[in-house]
N, C-alpha and C positions, 0 to 999 in steps of 0.2 A: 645546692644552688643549681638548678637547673633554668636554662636558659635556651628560646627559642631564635636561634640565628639564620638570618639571609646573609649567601654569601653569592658578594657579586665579583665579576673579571674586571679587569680594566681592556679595554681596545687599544691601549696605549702599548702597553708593555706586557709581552706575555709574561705568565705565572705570579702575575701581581694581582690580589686580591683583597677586597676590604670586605670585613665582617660586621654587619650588625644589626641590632637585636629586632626581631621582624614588627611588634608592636610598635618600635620609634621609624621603622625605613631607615630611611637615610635625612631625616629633621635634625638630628648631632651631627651627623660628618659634617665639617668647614666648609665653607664655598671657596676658597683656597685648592685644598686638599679636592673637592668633585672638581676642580676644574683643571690642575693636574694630568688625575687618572683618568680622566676623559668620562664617556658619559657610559656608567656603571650599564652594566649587561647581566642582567639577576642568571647567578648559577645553578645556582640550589638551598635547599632551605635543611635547618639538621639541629638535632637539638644536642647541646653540649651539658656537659656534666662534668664535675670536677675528675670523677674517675676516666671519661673519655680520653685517650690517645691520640692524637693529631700529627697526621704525616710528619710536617715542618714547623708546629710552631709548639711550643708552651701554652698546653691548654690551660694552666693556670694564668699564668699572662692573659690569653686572650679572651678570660671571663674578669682579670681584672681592668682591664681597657676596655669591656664591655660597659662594665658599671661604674667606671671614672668616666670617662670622656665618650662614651656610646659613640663607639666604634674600634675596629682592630684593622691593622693594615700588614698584609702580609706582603713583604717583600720578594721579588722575584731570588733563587740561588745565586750564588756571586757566576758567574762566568769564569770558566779555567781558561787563565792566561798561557799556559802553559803551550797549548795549539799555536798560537802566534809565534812564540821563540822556537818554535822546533828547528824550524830551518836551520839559525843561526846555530844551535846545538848540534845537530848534526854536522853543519861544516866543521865546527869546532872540533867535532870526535875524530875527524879524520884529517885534521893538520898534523901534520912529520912530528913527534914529538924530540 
């Protein structure tokens, strides 16, 4: 099952990306959903294949959300929380035990 995808950015939110399939554009993503992500910025185009490897997502997912619902939406990595408590962490390491 080979499959011809565009894959656009969002301007909204980096590293947020929706997938799909170049024959539909974007005629299946929701007007909900494009208005959202704001107004798609075409990335690049790439042809997937069930063997294909995908940085961050589940290429079988994202050929089965191709053909359910034409389109994939990749969400941006969670953000490490962890930078924000540092401070509080380090006081803490160095209170008188």
């Amino acid at each position: 099952m080979k499959r011809i995808c565009s894959i656009y950015r969002s301007p909204r939110k980096s590293e947020m990306y929706l997938y799909v399939l170049r024959a539909d554009a974007l005629k299946r993503v929701p007007e909900n959903l494009l208005s959202a992500f704001g107004p798609p910025i075409h990335a690049f185009d790439m042809v997937l294949t069930p063997e294909r490897a995908l940085a961050r997502e589940d290429i079988h997912k994202v050929l089965d959300n191709l053909d359910q619902q034409g389109f994939h939406l990749q969400m941006p990595p969670p953000e490490d929380d962890y930078i924000e408590h540092l401070p509080e962490e380090l006081l803490r390491r160095n209170d008188p035990v």
